[in-house]
N, C-alpha and C positions, 0 to 999 in steps of 0.2 A: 178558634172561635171567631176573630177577627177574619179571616180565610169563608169561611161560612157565611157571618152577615154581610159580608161582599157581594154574594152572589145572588142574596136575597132583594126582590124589587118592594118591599115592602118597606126598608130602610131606605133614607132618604140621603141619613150623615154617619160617618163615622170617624170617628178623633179616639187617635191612639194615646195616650199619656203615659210618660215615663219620667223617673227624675233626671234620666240622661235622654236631653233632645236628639243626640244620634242616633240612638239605639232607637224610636219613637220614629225617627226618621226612615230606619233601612227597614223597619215591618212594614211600614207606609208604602216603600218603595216597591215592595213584595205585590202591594195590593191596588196596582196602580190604574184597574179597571177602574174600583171603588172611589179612587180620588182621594182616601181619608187623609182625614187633617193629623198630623203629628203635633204632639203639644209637650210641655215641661208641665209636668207636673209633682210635687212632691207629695207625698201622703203621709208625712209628718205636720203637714202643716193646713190646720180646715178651713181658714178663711180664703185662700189659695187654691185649695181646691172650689170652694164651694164660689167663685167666679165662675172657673172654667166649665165646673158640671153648668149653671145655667143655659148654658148652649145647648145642651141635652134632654133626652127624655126617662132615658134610664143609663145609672152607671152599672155597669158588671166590672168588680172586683176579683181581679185574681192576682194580687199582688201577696204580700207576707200576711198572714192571718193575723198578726199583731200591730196591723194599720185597719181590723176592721171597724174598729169604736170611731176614731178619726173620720172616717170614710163615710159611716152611717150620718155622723153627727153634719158634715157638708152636704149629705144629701137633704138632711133636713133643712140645712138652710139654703139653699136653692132649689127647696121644693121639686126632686127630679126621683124617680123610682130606682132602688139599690138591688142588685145581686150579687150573690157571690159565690163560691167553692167551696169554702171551709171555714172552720171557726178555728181559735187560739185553744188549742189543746193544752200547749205547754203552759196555763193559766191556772191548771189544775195542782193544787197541793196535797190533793190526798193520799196516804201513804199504803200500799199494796197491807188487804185484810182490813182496810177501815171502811167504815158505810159513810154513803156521800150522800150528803145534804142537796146539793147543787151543782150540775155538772157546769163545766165551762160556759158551753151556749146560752146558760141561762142570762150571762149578760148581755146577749145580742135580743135573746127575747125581751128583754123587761123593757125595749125601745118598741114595744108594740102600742102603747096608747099614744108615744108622740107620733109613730107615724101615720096612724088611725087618724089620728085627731089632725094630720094633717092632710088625707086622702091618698097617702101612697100608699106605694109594695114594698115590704122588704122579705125580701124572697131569700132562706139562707141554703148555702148549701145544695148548690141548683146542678151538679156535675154529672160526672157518672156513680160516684160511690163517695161521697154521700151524692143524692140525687135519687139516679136511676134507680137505684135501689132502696130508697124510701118509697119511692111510687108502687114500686114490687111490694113490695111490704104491704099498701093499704087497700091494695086492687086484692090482694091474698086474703087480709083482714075482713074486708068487705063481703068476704065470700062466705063466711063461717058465722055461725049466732057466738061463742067465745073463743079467745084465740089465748093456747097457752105457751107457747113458744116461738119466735121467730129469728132465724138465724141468717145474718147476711155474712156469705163468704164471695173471696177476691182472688182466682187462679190464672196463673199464664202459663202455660208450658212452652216458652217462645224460647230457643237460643238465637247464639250471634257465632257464628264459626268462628275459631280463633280463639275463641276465650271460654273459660270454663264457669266462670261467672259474669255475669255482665246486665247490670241492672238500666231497665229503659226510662227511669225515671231517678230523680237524683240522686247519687249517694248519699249526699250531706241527708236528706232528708229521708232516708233509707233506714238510717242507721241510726238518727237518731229519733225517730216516731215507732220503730217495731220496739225500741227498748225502752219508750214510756210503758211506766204501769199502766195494763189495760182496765176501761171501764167495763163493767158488764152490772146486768138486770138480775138478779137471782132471787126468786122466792119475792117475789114485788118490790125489791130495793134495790138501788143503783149500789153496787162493791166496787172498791179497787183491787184487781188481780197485781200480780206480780209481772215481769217484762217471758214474753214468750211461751205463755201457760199453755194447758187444752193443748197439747199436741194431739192431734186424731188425722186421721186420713179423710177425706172428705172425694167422695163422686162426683166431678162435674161432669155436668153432660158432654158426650164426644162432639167436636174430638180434643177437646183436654186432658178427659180423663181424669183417673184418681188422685191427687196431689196432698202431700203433708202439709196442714194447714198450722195458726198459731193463733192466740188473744192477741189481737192490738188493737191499743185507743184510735178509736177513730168515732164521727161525727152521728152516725145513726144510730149510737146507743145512749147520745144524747139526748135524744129529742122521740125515740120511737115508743120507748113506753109509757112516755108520757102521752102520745099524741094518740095511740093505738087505741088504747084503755081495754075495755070485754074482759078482761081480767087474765091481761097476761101476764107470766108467773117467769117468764124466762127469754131474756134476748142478749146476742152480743155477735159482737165482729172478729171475724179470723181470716188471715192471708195466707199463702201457698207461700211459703218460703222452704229454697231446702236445706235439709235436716242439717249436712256440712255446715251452709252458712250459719246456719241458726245456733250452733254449736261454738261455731268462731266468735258469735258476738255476744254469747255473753261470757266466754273468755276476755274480749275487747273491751267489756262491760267492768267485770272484774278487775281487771289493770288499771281501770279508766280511760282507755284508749277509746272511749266513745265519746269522752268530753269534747267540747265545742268551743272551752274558754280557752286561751292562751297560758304554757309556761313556758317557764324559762328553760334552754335546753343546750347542751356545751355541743357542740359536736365534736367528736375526740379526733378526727383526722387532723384539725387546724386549731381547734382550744377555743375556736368562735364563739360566742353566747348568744341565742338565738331566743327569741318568742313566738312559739309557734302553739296551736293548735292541736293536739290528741289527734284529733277524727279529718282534720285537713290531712293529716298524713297519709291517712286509709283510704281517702277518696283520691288523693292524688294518685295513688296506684290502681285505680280501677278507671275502665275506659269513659270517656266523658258520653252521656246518653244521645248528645247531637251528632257525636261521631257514629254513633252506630245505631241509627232510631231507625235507619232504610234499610238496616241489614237483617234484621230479627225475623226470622221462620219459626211460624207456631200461631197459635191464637190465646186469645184471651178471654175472661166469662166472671161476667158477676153473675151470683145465684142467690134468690132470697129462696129460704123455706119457712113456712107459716102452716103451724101446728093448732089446732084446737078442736072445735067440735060444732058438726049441722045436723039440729036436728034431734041432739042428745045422742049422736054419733060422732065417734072418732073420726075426723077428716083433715083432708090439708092438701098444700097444694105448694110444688117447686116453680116460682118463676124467673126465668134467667134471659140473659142477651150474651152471644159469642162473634166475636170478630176475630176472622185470623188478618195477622198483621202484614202479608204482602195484598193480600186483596185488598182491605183498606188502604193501604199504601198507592195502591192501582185507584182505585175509585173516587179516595176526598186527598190525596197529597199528605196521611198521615199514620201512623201504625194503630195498630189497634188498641195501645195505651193512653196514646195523646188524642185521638179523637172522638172518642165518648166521653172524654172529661168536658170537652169545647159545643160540641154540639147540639150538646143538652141546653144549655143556657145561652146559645144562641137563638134554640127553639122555644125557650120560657120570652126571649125580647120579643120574637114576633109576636106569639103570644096575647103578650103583653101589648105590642100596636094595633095589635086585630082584635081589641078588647076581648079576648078570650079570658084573661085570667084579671080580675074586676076587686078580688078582696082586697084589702088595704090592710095594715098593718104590718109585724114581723112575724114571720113563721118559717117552718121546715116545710120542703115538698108535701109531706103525706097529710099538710094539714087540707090541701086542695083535692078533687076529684081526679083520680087517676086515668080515669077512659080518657079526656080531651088529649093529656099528655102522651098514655099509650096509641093514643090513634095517630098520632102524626109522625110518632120514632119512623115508622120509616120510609118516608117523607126524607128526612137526613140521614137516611140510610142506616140506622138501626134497629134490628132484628129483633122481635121479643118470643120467647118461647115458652108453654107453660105444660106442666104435670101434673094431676091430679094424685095424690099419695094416696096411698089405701093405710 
């Protein structure tokens, strides 16, 4: 993302913040057209931050989703416009088979009258998936008089030679987000599923191809059938995982080898007593994603499909974006994983300087007009493709 608004002459500053100033330091160093400032900052702490954002025009958040209340609450007080990636999933208590009142997001929403009331943005959820794929959703919606279904699926058929698994994005966070219980839309009500439901095979368009897909929590079945409405009866998230791994974890799930929290643990070769982690064990045996992000042969696709009816006809319509990962690797210096997450919400800040995007409050993508958004993807070099379903 940083790599992106570097290149753009519409940015004037850019200050990277981290709670480790070195780290802050050698992305800086990376970006040294741009000149940006490295700063300390911690996101535990809002008065602290909300010094530093005053320098700014807008903050983009992609730090842990459980610093985004913090993060919002600084921006309100130094009055600066906020973005971010994702929301606090793991906030959710609902138990698989119970009807939910409230999903997680809704605590990010209920900051819409302060920031109304104060003349900003808070834009949530601005990536590739959630993102891109909420704007898919409301350009498809827009298109039909009611929409009864809308399905966002997430495929890569990318390996890495040498390994037989090999995930481009974190383990830690791999392994523990497919085994939350997923949310989903059914029959007009948000339910909690179980971890890894709906196994189905899902078509992406080539050259992906067909992929085993699953239920998992994620941010667009927060906020989509609320924001949708026309009276849709059916929406939820599924990713291409395969069927092997999927199998290993909820064995890992079982054992509890998907825990996060530390026990205590003897190792018997020495009698040592150790406090270690469940799931730091599992990801220490899997290759780190920065070791292998430039290796990955394959591509990637998010695909919204949006079911309903024009006309008092059955219609609908698949919209998707595929990048294969050495071409982007060739084009913006990133695979086709990491750089549709970054340059979505690089393209919301210009945006956002070129008064394109004007509403003030908190929202998700699809609460704004999809055309400005679609017409500039690629502009940052992503693709958008669409089907008409019969």
């Amino acid at each position: 993302m940083a790599t992106v608004l570097s290149r753009r002459k519409e940015i004037d500053r850019i200050a990277i913040g981290d709670r480790s100033i070195t780290a802050a330091r050698t992305l800086s160093e990376k970006l040294k057209d741009a000149s940006p400032e490295p700063m300390k900052i911690d996101a535990g702490k809002i008065d602290d931050m909300a010094d530093a954002f005053k320098q700014t025009d807008v903050v983009i958040n992609v730090v842990l989703p459980r610093f985004n209340l913090k993060i919002m609450e600084a921006c309100l007080a130094a009055r600066v416009h906020y973005m971010d990636a994702a929301t606090d999933l793991a906030l959710a208590k609902d138990r698989p088979g119970e009807i939910v009142k409230a999903p997680p997001e809704a605590l990010q929403l209920a900051y819409d009258d302060k920031f109304r009331e104060a003349g900003l943005i808070g834009l949530l959820g601005m990536g590739q998936d959630p993102g891109l794929t909420n704007l898919f959703a409301r350009m498809g919606a827009d298109r039909l008089d009611t929409v009864d279904e809308i399905l966002v699926r997430d495929g890569d058929n990318g390996t890495v030679e040498g390994y037989e698994f090999a995930s481009l994005w974190s383990p830690d966070t791999l392994i523990e987000e497919v085994l939350m219980p997923a949310l989903a839309f059914r029959d007009g009500r948000f339910v909690r599923l179980g971890s890894l439901e709906g196994e189905e095979v899902f078509d992406f368009p080539p050259p992906v191809g067909p992929l085993t897909v699953y239920n998992v929590d994620h941010e667009e079945t927060n906020t989509l059938p609320s924001s949708i409405g026309k009276g849709l009866q059916r929406m939820d998230f599924k990713i291409a995982i395969p069927k092997e791994l999927a199998g290993a974890l909820k064995v890992f799930q079982r054992f509890g080898l998907h825990r996060g929290d530390a026990i205590e643990v003897e190792v018997k070769a020495t009698g040592e007593k150790v406090k270690v982690a469940p799931r730091d064990i599992l990801t220490a045996l899997m290759p780190d994603p920065r070791d292998i992000a430039g290796r990955a042969v394959g591509s990637a696709c998010v695909a919204v499909v949006v079911r309903g009816t024009k006309t008092s006809r059955p219609d609908g319509w698949m919209i998707w974006s595929t990048l294969d990962h050495q071409e982007t690797l060739r084009t913006q210096g990133f695979n086709a994983l990491s750089y549709p997450v970054g340059a979505p919400m690089a393209m919301a800040a210009v945006m956002i300087e070129r008064g394109e995007i004007t509403r003030t409050g908190v929202y998700p993508p699809e609460a704004l007009d999809s055309a400005p958004f679609l017409k500039r993807l690629p502009e940052f070099g992503i693709p958008v493709q669409e089907k008409r379903l019969a």
